[in-house]
VEXBA-683293 format. One line per 10 residues: number of its first residue (from 1); their letters; for each residue x, y, z of C-alpha. Coordinates in nm, 4 decimals. Example, Ala and Ser with C-alpha at 12.3 -4.5 7.8 and 13.67 -1.06 7.14 Angstrom:
REM residues 2
1) AS) 1.2300/-0.4500/0.7800; 1.3670/-0.1060/0.7140
//
This chain:
REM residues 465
1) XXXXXXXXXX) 0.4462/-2.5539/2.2035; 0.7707/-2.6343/2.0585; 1.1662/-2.6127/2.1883; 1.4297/-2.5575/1.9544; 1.6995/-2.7651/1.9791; 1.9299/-2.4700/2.0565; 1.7300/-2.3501/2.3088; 1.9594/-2.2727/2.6464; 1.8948/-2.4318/2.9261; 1.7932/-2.1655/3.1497
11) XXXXXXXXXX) 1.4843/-2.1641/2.8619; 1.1767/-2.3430/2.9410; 0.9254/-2.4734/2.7573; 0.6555/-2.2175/2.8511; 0.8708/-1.9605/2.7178; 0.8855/-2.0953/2.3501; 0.6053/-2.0558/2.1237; 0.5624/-2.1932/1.7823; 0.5008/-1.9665/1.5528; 0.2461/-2.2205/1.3703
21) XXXXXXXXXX) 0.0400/-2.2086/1.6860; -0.3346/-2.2302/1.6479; -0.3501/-1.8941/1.8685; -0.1344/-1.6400/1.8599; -0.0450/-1.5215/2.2792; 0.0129/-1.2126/2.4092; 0.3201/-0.9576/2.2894; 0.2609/-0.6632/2.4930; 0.5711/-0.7531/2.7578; 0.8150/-0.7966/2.4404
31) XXXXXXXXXX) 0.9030/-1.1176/2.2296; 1.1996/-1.2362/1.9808; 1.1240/-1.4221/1.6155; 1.3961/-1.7087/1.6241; 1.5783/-1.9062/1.3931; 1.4316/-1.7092/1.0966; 1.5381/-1.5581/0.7564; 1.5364/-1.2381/0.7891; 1.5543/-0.9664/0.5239; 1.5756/-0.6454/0.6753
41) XXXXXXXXXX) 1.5131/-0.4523/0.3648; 1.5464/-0.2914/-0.0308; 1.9861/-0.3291/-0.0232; 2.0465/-0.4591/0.2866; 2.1320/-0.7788/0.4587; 1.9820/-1.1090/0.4562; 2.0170/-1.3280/0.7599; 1.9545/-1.6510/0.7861; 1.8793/-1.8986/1.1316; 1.8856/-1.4924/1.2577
51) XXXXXXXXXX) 1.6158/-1.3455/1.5504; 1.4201/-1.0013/1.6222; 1.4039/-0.8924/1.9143; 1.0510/-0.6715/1.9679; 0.9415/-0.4303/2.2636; 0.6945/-0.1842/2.2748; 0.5987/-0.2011/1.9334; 0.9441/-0.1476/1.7915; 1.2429/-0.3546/1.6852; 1.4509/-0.3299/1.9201
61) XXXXXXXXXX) 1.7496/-0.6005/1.8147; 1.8498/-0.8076/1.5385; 2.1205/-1.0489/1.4489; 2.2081/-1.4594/1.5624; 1.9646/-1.6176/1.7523; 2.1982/-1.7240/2.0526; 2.3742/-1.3581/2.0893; 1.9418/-1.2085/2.1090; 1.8230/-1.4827/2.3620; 2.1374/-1.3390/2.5873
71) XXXXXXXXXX) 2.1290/-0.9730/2.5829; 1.7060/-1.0245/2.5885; 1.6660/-1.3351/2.8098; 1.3436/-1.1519/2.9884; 1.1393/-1.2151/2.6321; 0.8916/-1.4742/2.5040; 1.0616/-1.6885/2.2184; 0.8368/-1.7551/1.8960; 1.0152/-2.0052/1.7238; 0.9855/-1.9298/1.3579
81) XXXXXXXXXX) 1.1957/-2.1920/1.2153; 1.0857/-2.2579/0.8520; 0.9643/-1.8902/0.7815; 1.0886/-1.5516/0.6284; 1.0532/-1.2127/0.7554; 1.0544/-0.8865/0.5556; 0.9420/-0.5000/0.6333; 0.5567/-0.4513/0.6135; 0.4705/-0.3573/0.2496; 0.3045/-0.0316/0.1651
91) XXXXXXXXXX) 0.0335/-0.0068/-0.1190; 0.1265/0.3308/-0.2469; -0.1915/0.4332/-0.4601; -0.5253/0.2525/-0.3696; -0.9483/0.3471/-0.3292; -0.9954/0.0186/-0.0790; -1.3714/0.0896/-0.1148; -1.3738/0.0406/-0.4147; -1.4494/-0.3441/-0.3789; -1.7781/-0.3292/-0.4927
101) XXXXXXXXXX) -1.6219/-0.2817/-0.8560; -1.4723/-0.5876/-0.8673; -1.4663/-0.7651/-1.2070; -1.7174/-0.4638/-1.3356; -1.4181/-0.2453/-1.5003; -1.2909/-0.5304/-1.7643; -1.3495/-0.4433/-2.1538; -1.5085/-0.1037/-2.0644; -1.3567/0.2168/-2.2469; -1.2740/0.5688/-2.1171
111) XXXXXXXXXX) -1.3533/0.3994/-1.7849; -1.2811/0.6852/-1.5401; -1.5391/0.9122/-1.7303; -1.8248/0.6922/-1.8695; -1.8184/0.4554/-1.5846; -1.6559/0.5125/-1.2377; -1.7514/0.8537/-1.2033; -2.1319/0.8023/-1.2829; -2.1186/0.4708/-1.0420; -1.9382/0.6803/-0.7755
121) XXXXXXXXXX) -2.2424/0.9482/-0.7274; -2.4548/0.7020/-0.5852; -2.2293/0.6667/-0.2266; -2.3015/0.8037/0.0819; -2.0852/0.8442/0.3606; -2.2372/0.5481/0.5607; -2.1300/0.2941/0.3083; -1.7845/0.3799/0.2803; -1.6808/0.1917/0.5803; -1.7920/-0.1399/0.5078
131) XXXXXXXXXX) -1.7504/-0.1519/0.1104; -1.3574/-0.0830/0.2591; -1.3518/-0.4089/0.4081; -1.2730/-0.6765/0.1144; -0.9930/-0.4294/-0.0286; -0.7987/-0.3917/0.2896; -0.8416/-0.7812/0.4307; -0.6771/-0.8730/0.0597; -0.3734/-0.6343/0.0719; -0.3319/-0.7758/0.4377
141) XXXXXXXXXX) -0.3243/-1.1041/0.3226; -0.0658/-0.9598/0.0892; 0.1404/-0.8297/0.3575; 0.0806/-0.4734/0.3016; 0.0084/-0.3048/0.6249; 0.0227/0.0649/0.4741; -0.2340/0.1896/0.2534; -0.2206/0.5212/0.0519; -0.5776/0.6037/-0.0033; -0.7770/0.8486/-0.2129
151) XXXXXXXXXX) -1.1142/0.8489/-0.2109; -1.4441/1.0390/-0.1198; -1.5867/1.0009/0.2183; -1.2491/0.9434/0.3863; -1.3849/0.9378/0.7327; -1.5372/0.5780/0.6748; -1.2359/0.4989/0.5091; -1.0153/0.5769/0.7910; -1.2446/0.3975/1.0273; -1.1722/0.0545/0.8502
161) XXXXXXXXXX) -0.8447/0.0831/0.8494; -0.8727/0.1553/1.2690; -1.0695/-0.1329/1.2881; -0.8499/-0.3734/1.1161; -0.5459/-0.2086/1.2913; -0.3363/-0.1042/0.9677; -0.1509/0.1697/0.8751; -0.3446/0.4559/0.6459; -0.2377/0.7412/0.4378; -0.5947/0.8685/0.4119
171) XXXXXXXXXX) -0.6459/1.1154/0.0956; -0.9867/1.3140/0.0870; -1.0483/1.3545/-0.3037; -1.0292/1.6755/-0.4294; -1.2568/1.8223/-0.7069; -1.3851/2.1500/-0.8310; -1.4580/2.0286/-1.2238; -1.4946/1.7061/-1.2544; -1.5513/1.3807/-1.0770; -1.8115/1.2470/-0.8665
181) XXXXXXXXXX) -1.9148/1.5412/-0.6615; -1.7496/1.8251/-0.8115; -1.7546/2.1085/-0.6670; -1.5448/2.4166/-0.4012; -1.6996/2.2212/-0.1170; -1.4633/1.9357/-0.1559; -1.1730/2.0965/-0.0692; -1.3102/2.2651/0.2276; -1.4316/1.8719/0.3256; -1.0486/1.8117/0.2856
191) XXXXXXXXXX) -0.8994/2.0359/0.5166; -1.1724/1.9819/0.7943; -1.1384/1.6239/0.7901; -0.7482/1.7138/0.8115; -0.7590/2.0083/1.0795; -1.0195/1.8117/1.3170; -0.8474/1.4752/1.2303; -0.9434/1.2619/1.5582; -0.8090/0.9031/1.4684; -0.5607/0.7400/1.6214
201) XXXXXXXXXX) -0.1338/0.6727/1.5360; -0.2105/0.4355/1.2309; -0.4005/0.7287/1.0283; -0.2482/0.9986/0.8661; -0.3526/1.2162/0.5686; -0.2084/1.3318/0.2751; -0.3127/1.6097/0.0330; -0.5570/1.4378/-0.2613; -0.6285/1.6654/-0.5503; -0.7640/1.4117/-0.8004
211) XXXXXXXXXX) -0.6372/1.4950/-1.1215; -0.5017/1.8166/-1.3337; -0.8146/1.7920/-1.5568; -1.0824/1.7709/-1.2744; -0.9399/2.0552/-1.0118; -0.8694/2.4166/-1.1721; -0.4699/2.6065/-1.1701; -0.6395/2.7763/-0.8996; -0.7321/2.5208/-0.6562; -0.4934/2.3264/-0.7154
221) XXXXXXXXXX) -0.2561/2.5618/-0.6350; -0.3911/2.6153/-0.3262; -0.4410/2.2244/-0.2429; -0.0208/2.2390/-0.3014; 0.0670/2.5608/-0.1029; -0.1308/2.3936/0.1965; -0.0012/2.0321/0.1388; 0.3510/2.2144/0.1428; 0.3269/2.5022/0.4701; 0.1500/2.1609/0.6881
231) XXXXXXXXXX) 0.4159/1.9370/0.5680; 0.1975/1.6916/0.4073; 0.2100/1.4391/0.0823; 0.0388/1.5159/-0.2014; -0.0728/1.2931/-0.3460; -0.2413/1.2789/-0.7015; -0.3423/1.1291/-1.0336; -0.1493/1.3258/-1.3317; -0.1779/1.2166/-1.7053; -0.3675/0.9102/-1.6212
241) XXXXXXXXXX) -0.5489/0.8931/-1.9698; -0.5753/1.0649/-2.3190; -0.8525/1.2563/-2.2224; -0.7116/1.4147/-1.9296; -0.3961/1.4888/-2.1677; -0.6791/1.6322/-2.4354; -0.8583/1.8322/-2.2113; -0.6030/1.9843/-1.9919; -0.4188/2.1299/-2.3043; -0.7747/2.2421/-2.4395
251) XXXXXXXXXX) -0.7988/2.4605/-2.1406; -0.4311/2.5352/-2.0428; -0.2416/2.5178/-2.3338; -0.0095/2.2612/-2.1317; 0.0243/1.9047/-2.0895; -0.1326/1.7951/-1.7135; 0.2554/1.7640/-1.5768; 0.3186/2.0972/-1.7181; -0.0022/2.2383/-1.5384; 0.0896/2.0696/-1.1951
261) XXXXXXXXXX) 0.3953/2.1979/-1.2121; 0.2980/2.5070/-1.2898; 0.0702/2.5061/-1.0297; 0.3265/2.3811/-0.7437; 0.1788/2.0650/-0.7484; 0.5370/1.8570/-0.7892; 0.7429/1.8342/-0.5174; 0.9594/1.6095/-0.2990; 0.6782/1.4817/-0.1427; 0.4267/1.4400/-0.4580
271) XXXXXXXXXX) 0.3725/1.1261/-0.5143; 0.1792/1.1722/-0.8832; 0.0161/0.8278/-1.0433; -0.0145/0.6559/-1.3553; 0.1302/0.9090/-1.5639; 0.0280/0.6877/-1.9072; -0.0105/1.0410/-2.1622; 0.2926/1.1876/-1.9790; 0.6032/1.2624/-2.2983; 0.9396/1.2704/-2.2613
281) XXXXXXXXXX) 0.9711/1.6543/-2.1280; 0.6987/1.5547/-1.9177; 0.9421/1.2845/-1.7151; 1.2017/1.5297/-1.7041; 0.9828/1.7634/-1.4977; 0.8944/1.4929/-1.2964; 1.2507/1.4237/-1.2279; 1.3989/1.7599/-1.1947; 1.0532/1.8212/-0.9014; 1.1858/1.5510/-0.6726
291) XXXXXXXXXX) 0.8562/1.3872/-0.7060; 0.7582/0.9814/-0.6850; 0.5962/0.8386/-0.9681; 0.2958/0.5945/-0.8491; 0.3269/0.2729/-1.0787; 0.0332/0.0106/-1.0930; 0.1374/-0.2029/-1.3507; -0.1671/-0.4144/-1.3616; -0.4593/-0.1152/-1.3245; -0.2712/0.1136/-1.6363
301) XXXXXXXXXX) -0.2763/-0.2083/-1.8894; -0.6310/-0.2856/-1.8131; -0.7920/0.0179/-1.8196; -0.5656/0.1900/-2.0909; -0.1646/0.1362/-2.1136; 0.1741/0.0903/-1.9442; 0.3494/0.4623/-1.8524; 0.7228/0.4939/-2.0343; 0.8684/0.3117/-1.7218; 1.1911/0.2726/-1.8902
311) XXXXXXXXXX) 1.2405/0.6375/-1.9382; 1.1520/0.7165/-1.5972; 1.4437/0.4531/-1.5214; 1.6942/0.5884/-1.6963; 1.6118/0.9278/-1.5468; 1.6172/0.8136/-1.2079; 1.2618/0.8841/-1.0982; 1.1453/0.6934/-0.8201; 0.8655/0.4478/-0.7974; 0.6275/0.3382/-0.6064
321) XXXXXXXXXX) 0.3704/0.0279/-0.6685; 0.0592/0.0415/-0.6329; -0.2954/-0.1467/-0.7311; -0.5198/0.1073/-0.7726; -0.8947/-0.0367/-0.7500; -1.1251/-0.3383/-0.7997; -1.2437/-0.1464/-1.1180; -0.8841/-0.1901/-1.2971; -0.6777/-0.3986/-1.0297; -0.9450/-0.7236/-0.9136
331) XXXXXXXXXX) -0.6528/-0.7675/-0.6570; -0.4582/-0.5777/-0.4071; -0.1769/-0.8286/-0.3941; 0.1327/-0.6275/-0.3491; 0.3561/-0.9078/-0.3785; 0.2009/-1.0185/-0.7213; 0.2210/-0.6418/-0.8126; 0.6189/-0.7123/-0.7577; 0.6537/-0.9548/-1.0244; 0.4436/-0.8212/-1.2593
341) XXXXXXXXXX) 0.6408/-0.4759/-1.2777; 0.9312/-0.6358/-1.2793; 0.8637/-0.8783/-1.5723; 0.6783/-0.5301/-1.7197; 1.0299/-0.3637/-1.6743; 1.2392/-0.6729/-1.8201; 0.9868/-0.6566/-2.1185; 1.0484/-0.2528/-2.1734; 1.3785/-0.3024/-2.1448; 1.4996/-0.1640/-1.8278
351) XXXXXXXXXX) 1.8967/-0.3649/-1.7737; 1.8801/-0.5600/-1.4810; 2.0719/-0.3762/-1.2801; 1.7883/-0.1488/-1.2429; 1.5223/-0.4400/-1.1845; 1.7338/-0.6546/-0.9528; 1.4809/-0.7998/-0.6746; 1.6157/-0.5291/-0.4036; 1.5185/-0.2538/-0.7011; 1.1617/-0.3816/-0.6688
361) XXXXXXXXXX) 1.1553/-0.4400/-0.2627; 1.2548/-0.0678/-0.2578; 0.9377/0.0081/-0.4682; 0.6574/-0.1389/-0.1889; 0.9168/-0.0269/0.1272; 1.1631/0.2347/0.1064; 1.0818/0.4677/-0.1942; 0.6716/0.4903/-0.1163; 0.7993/0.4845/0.3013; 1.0301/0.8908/0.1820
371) XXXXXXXXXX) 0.8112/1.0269/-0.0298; 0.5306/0.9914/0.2391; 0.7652/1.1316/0.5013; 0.8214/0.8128/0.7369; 1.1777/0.6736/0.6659; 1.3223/0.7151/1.0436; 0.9941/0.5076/1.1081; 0.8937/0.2439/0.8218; 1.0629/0.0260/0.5331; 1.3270/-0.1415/0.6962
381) XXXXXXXXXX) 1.3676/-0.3909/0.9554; 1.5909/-0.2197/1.1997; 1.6552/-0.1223/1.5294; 1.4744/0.1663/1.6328; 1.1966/0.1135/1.3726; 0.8413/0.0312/1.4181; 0.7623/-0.3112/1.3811; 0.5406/-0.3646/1.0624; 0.6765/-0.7166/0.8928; 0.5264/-0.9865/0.7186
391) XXXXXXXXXX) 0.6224/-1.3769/0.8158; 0.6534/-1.5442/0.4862; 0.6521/-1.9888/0.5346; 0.9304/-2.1269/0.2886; 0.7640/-2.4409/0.1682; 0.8423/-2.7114/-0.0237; 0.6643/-2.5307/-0.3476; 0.9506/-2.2413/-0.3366; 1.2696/-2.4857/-0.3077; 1.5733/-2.4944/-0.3828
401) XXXXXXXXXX) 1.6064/-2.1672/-0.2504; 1.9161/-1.9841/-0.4261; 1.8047/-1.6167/-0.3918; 1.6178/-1.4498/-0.0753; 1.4721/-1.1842/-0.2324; 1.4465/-1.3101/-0.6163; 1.2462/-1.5989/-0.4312; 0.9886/-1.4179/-0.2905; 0.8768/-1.1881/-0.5771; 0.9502/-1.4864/-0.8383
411) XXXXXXXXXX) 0.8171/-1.7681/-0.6466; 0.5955/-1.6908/-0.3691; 0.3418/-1.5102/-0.3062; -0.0115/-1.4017/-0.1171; -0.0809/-1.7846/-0.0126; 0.2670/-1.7741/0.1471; 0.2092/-1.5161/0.3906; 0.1232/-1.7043/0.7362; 0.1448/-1.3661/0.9520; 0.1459/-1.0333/0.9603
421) XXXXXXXXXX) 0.2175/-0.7406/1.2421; 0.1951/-0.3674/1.2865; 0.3627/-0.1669/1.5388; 0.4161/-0.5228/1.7268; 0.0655/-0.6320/1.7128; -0.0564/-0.9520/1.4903; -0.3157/-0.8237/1.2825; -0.2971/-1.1808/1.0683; -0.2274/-1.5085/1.2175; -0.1888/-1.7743/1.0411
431) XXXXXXXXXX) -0.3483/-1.6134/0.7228; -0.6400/-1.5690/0.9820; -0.7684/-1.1943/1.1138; -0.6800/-1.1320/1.4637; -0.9155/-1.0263/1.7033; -1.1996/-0.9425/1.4074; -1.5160/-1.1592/1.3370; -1.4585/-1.2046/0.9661; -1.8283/-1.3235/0.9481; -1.9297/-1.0045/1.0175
441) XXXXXXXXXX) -1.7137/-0.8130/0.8304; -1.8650/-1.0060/0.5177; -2.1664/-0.9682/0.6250; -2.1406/-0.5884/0.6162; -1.9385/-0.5622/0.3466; -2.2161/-0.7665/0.1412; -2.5429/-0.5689/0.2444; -2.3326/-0.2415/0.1258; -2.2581/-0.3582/-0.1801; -2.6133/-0.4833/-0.1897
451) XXXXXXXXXX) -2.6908/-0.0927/-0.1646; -2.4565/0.0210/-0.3540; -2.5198/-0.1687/-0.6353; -2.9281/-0.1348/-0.6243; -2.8496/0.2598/-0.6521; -2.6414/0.1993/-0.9841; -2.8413/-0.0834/-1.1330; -3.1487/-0.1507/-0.9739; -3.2393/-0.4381/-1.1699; -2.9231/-0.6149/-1.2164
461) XXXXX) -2.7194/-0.6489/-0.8367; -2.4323/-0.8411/-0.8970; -2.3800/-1.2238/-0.7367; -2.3133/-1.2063/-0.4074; -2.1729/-1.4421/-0.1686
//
């Protein structure tokens, strides 16, 4: 236990917790963060020696530490002297089960074609779960606490998230001519999984047609039409290579954008990825749809190239970052992500104006939290919202500190994040899972990869440990 030195007197002891405390208590009856930096969010305030006041899974104050321990004297006191506190990041294009990739994708060509899909027949529904485990514990650790997935067997998917207590945009991957199970069926998986959904207030679904070269004008259509009348993302890879470019124009006479568009496929809640064979009339139909661009910097240079991000700038399209898989992404460090794109953006000559450290904040907060429908709810640390943040310690290793938010993405990172919360619950503690055996979790993650990886290569299972 600790007692800040401000602490009034009517405070005792047993009512102040350190925030560095080897076990984190109870916050079902309400608590305030005190004496913190707090950075509400993308173009809004910073506060420093500032508190948050939390009840029933929402923020329900902010501002000086004295004023909150007045108007809330009936809450527990975590002192969190010495730390930061931003909005829970969201991960705005990922396939968490795709651990099992991991370090596989590097130096391999036409990737998506000649080696995930082939790899990707061998699942089954029962392994999904588990091989979701490493993805999701390392974007946690990387404060993200919402994941936009897209994936096959998105039942097991949705289940991990549940059971590590995170927020998931779950995506069922749709498919009628290409992919890993092509075929009609996939889309009627889609919409049962949607229509009979029985998870819990951390899942929701969007719309996943996977690409405009492996789902057909007609079905894609249709994936859009019911996306839009259910008011749900969609949420989709579009010109993600030259052969998707090649073969879309082969068979429509139109570039993939064109055909999606076409199609009713771009909208104000799309949120299309990689876009890396989109041209210049392509980005203008993306901006005059409405639709978010999905941006993972890291995944497009390894497995092919960088999009025209500063076109997309100077037309205003939103982004939204995201890391894609283990196959073309070993990492699903958000925060990392950050710096990358905006060194990426520096390099492609997008003015700084346009890649100021609230620019990129926006792009893992407020842009991914609109085009998936949950402003009123997520992105910002304010009253009324729910409380997904991230508890950041400033140590000696990111001082002097001149510049909040240019600090964080420039100079911090994963191994800075202490804590983490959703909807008022810890979910990390001291970079530690919360209520989770983490030796079990490996242990099942590691005998499905085990599996997984005897069904693609029988002879040559990767090191495990």
């Amino acid at each position: 236990m600790s007692k800040s030195k401000s602490t009034p007197a009517n405070v005792n002891d047993a009512q102040v917790d350190s925030l560095e405390g080897a076990k984190s208590p109870t916050t079902k009856s309400g608590f305030i963060l005190d004496h913190a930096t707090i950075v509400q969010g993308a173009f809004l305030p910073v506060h420093e020696d500032a508190a948050l006041a939390i009840r029933d899974g929402k923020i329900i104050d902010i501002g000086s530490s004295d004023a909150l321990r007045k108007r809330h004297s009936e809450l527990r006191i975590f002192d969190a002297t010495g730390h930061v506190i931003i909005p829970g990041l969201f991960n705005a294009h990922t396939h968490v089960p795709m651990g099992f990739f991991r370090g596989l994708g590097h130096g391999k060509t036409n990737m998506i074609e000649s080696f995930l899909f082939p790899a990707e027949k061998m699942l089954s529904a029962e392994l999904l779960e588990p091989l979701s485990y490493s993805y999701i514990l390392d974007g946690l650790r990387g404060g993200v606490t919402s994941f936009v997935d897209h994936y096959y067997f998105s039942h097991g998917v949705a289940k991990a998230f549940e059971t590590f207590g995170v927020r998931g945009w779950i995506g069922e991957t749709v498919a009628d001519l290409g992919g890993a199970f092509p075929g009609r069926d996939s889309w009627d998986r889609a919409k049962t999984l949607i229509e009979k959904s029985n998870f819990g207030d951390l899942i929701r679904h969007t719309v996943a047609p996977h690409a405009a070269d492996t789902v057909s004008p007609k079905l894609l259509k249709e994936c859009a039409e019911f996306a839009k009348t259910n008011a749900l993302p969609l949420h989709m890879h579009l010109s993600q290579s030259q052969g998707e470019l090649d073969r879309v124009k082969l068979r429509d006479g139109l570039t993939p954008v064109a055909a999606a568009f076409k199609a009713g496929a771009l909208y104000e809640q799309s949120l299309v990825v990689h876009l890396t064979s989109a041209n210049d009339d392509d980005f203008h139909i993306i901006k005059n749809s409405g639709a978010t661009m999905g941006y993972c910097p890291t995944s497009t240079i390894l497995y092919d190239h960088l999009a025209n991000i500063k076109l997309a700038d100077e037309l205003g399209i939103p982004m939204a970052i995201g890391t894609d898989c283990a196959a073309s992404n070993d990492s699903a460090d958000c925060l990392t992500e950050l710096k990358i794109a905006g060194l990426l953006a520096k390099q492609q000559g997008v003015p700084q104006d346009h890649n100021s450290p609230d620019h990129l904040l926006a792009m893992v907060t407020t842009i991914p939290a609109k085009v998936l429908g949950v402003s009123r709810e997520l992105g910002t640390l304010e009253p009324g919202k729910k409380a997904d943040l991230v508890v950041l310690k400033a140590g000696l290793s990111a001082l002097p500190n001149q510049n909040h938010l240019a600090n964080i993405i420039y100079s911090m990172g994963s191994r800075d994040v202490s804590h983490v919360m959703v909807a008022g619950e810890w979910k990390l503690w001291n970079g530690k899972l919360e209520n989770l055996n983490q030796s079990r979790l490996h242990d099942d993650y590691i005998e499905a990869v085990r599996e997984i990886s005897a069904r693609i290569k029988p002879k040559t299972t990767p090191a495990l440990g």
